[in-house]
C-alpha positions as a LaTeX table, in Angstrom:
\begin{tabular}{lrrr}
\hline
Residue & $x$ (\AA) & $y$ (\AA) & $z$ (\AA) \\
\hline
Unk1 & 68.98 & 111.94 & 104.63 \\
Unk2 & 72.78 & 112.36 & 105.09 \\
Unk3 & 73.34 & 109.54 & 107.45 \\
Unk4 & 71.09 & 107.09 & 104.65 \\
Unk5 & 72.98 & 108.54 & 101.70 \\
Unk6 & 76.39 & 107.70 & 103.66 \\
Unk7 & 75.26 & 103.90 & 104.36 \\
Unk8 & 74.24 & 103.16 & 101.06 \\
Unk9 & 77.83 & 104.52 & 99.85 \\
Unk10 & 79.61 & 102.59 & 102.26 \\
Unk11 & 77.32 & 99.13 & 101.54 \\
Unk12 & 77.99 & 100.11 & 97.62 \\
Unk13 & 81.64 & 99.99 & 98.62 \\
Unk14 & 81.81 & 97.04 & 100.74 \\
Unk15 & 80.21 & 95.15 & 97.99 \\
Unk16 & 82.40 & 96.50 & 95.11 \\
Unk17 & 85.80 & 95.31 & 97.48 \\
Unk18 & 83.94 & 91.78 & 98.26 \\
Unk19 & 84.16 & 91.19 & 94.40 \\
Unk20 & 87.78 & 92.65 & 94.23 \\
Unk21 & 88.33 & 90.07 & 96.92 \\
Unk22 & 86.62 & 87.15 & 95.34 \\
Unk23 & 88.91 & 88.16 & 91.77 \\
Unk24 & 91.28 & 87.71 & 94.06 \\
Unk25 & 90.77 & 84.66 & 95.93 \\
Unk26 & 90.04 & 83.03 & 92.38 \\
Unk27 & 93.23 & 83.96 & 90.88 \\
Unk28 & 95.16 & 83.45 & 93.83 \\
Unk29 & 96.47 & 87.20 & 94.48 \\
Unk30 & 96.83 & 88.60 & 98.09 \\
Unk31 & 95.22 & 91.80 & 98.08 \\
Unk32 & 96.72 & 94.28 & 100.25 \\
Unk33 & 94.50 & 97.26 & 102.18 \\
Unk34 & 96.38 & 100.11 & 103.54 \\
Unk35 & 95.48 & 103.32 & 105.66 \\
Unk36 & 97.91 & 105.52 & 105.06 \\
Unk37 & 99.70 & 107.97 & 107.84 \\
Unk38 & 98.08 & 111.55 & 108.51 \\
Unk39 & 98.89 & 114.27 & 110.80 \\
Unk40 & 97.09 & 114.50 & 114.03 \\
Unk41 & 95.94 & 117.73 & 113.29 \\
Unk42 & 93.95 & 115.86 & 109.77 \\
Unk43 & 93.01 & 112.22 & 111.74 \\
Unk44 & 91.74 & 114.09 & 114.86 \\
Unk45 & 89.06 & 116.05 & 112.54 \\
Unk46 & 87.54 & 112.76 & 110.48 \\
Unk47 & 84.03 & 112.22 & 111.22 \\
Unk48 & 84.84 & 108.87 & 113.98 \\
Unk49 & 81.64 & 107.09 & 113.13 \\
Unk50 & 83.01 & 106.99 & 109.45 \\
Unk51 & 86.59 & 106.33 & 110.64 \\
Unk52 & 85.43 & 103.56 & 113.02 \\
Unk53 & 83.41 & 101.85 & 109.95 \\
Unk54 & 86.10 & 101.84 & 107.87 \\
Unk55 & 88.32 & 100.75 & 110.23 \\
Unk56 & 86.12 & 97.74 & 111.45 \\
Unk57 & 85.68 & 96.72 & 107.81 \\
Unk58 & 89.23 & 96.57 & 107.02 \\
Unk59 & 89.84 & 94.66 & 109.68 \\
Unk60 & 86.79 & 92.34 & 109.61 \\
Unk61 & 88.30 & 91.56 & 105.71 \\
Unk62 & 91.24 & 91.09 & 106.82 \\
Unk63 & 90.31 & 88.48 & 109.63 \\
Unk64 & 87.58 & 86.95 & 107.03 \\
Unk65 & 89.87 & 86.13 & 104.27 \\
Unk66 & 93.28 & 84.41 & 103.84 \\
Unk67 & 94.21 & 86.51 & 100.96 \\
Unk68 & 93.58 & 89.52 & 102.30 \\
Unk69 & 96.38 & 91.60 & 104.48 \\
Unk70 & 95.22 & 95.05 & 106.27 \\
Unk71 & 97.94 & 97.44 & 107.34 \\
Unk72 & 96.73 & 101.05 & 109.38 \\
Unk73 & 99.30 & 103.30 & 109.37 \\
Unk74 & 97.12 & 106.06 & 110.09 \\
Unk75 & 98.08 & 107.40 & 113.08 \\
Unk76 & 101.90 & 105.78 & 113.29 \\
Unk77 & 104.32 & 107.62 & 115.10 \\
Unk78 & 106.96 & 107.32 & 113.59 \\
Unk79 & 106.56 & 110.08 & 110.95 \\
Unk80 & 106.53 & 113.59 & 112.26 \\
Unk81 & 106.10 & 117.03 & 110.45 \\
Unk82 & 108.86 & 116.84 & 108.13 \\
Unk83 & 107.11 & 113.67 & 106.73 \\
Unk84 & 104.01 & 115.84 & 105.47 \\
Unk85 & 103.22 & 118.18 & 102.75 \\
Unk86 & 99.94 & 118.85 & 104.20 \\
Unk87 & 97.83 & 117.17 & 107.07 \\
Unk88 & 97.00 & 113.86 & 104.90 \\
Unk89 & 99.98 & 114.16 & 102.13 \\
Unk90 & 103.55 & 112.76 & 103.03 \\
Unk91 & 106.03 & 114.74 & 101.73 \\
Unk92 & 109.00 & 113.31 & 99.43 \\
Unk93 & 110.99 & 112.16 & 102.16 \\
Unk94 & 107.88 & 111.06 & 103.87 \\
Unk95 & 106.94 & 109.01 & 101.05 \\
Unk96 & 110.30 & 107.10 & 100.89 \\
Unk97 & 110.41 & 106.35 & 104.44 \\
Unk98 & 106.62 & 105.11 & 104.23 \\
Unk99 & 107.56 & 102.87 & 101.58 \\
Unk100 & 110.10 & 101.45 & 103.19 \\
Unk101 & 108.47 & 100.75 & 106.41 \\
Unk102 & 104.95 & 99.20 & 104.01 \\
Unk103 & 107.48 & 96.88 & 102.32 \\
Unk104 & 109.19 & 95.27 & 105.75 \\
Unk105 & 105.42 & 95.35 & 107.25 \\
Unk106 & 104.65 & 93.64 & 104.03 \\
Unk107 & 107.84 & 91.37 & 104.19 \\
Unk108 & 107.22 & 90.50 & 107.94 \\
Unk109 & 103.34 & 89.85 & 107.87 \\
Unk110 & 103.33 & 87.66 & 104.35 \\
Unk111 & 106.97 & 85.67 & 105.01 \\
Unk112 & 107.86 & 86.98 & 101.07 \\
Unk113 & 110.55 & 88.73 & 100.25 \\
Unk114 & 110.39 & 92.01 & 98.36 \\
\hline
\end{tabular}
């Protein structure tokens, strides 16, 4: 009952971000998705069959749609434990330092500048 209840949620998703998409795609927006960094300690308790789907979607958007940019940043190594608050909360310095890196990632993969 718990693996049905978790599909439908996902699908219910999945259609609910196909119409943010399409929005989108009509008024010419890029929409950006973004996984954002966790400790090891957080990312190597998720549930991988849940992971892996969201991960595949993200990407399969992102390779389906021109206005549509996917960044994971879950597992990035450049932030250690002074980045955190908690296991999946970047501290304040964390934060700044995240931002910075999202905007060049940003910057790089879209050719704008910020």
């Amino acid at each position: 009952h718990l693996e049905t209840c978790h599909r439908n949620m996902i699908r219910r998703w999945v259609l609910s971000l196909h119409k943010i998409i399409q929005f989108c795609e009509d008024k010419q927006i890029q929409l950006i998705l973004v996984t954002t960094p966790t400790w090891h300690s957080y990312y190597e308790h998720l549930d991988k069959h849940q992971l892996d789907q969201l991960l595949s979607t993200a990407k399969e958007l992102d390779n389906n749609h021109e206005n549509v940019f996917y960044f994971n940043f879950l597992k990035d190594d450049r932030f250690n434990d002074n980045d955190f608050k908690d296991g999946d909360h970047l501290s304040e310095d964390g934060a700044e330092k995240f931002t910075k890196i999202l905007k060049d990632s940003i910057k790089h993969k879209l050719d704008i500048e910020l």
